[in-house]
C-alpha positions as CSV (number, residue, x, y, z in Angstrom):
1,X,0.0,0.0,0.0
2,X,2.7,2.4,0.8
3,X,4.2,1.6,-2.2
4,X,1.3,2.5,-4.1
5,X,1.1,6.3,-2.5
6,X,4.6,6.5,-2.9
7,X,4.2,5.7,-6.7
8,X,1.2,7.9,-7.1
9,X,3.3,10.6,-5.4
10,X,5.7,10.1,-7.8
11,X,3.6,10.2,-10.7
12,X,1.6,13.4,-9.3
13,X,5.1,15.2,-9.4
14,X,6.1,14.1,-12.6
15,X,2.9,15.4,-14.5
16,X,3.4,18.7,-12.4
17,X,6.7,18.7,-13.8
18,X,6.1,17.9,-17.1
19,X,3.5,20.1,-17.4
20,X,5.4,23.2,-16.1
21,X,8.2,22.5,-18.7
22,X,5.2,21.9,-21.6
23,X,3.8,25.6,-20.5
24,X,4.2,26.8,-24.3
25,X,4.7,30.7,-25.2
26,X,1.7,31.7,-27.3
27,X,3.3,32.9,-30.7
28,X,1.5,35.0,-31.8
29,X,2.5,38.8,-31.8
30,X,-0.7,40.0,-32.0
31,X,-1.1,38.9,-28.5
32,X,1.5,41.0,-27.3
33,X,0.2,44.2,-29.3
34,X,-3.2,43.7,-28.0
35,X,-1.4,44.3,-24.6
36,X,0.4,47.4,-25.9
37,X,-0.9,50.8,-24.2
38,X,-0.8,52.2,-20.5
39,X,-2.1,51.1,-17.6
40,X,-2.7,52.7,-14.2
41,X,-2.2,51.0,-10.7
42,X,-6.2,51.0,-9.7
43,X,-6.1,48.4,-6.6
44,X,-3.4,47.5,-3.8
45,X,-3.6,45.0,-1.3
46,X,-1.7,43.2,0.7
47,X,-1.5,39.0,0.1
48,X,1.7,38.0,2.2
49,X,4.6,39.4,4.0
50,X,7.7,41.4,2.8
51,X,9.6,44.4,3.4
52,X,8.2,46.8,1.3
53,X,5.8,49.4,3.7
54,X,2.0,50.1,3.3
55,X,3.1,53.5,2.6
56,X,5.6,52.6,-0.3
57,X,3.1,50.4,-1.8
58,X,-0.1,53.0,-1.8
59,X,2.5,55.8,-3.1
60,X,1.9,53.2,-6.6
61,X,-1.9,54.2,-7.0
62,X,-2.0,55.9,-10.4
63,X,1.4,55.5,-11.3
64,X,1.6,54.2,-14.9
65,X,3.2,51.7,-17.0
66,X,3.9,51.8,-20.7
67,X,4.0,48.8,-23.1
68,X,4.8,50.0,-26.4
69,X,6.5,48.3,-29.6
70,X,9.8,50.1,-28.6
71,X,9.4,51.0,-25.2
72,X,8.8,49.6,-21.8
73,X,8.3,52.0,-18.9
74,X,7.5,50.8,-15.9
75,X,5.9,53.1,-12.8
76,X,9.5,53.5,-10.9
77,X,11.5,55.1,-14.0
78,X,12.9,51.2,-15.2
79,X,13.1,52.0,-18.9
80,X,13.8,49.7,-21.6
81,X,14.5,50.4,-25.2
82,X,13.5,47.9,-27.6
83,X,11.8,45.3,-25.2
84,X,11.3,41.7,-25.8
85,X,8.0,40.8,-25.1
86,X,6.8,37.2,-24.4
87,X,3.3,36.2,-23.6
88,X,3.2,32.2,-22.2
89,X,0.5,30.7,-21.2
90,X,0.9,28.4,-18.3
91,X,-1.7,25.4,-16.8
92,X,-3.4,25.8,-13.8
93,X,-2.8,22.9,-11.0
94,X,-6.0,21.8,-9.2
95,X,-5.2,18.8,-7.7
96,X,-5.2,18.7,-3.6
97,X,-2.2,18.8,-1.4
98,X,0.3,19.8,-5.0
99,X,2.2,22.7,-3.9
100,X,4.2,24.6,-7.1
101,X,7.4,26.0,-7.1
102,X,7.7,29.5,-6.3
103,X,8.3,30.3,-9.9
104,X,4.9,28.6,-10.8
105,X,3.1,30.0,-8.3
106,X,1.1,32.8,-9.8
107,X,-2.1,34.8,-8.5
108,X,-4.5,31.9,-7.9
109,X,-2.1,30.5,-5.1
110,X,-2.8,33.3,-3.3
111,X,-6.5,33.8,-4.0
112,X,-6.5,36.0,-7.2
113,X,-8.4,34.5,-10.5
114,X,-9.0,30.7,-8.8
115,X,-11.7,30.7,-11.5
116,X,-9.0,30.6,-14.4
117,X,-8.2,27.9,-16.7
118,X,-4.9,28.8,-17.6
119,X,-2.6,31.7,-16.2
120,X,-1.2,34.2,-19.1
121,X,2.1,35.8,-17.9
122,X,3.7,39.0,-20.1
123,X,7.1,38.5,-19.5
124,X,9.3,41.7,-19.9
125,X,12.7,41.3,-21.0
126,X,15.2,44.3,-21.4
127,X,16.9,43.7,-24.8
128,X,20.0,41.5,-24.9
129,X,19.1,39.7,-21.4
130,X,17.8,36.0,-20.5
131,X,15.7,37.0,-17.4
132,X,12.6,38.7,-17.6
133,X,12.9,42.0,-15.5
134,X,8.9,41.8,-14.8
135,X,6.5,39.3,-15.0
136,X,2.6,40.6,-15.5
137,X,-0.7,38.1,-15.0
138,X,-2.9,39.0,-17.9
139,X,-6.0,38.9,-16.9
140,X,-9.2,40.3,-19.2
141,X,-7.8,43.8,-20.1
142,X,-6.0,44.5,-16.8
143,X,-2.0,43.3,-15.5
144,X,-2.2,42.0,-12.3
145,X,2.0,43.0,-10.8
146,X,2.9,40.7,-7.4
147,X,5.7,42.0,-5.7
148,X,7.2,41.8,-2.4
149,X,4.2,40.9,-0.8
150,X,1.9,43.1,-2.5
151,X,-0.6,43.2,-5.1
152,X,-1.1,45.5,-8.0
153,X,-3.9,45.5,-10.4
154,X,-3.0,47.6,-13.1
155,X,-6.4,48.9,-15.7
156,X,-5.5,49.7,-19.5
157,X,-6.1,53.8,-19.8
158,X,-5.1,53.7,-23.6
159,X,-4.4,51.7,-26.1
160,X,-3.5,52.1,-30.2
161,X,-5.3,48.6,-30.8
162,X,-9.5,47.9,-30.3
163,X,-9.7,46.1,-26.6
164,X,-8.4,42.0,-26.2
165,X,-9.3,39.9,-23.3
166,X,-7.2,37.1,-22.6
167,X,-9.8,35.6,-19.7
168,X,-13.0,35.9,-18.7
169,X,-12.6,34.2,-15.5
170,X,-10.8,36.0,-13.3
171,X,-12.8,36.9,-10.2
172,X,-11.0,38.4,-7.3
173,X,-11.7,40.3,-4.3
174,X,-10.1,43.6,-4.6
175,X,-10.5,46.7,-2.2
176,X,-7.8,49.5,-1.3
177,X,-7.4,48.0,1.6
178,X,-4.5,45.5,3.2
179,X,-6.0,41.6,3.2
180,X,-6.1,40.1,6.6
């Protein structure tokens, strides 16, 4: 009997595995233009601990980010000419007791979007490096930024392209104020 939990254990983490490594990048740029605009910080909250401060985190409301063809500006200055852009889709693990790595674990580990399907990342890469200097949860026609403990839900003010949603499902509790 043991055995037999100790071989579905196995099995569980190799299909976890596997399916991490199969999470394909969508390729297909018009993806990544339909993303292309600004968006404002809208929503703050707090979903775990870190070291940033309630204050430096609410200093974000409004503060924009730009995602254009050429240009990524993000809300702290971070500017990078000539982005790479990658939007990956990436599968959504339901099964009880499977905790992902921290690099898989997006938005619905914490309570954001549980009612998705699959996860879209924009990954922003400054030009010329291997490591995406942000990663953004697509949701509908909003990013969703998780950093340092807090959460940022960012709304599209502008765009050059008619409105894409990525996901419909993507129900969340948001408010201004810090999650208990």
């Amino acid at each position: 009997m043991v055995r037999k939990i100790k071989a579905g254990l196995l099995l569980l983490f190799a299909l976890v595995v596997s399916l991490s490594v199969a999470a394909e990048s969508v390729d297909s740029s018009e993806s990544v233009q339909a993303l292309y605009g600004i968006y404002s910080v809208e929503d703050i909250e707090r979903y775990r601990g870190g070291l940033t401060t309630k204050g430096d985190a609410f200093n974000q409301l409004n503060k924009q980010v730009e995602i254009k063809d050429n240009k990524f500006l993000f809300w702290d200055g971070v500017s990078y000419e000539d982005p790479v852009y990658e939007v990956q889709e990436h599968p959504v693990f339901n099964a009880e007791g499977s905790v992902p790595s921290s690099v898989e674990r997006y938005g619905n580990f914490y309570g954001y979007g549980q009612g998705r399907d699959v996860i879209t990342t924009l990954n922003v890469y400054e030009a010329g490096l291997n490591e995406p200097g942000y990663v953004f949860e697509v949701v509908g026609d909003e990013l969703w930024f998780f950093f340092d403990g807090w959460f940022y839900r960012l709304e599209k003010m502008s765009s050059n392209d008619s409105a894409f949603s990525f996901s419909q499902n993507s129900g969340s509790c948001l408010s201004n104020e810090t999650r208990g």
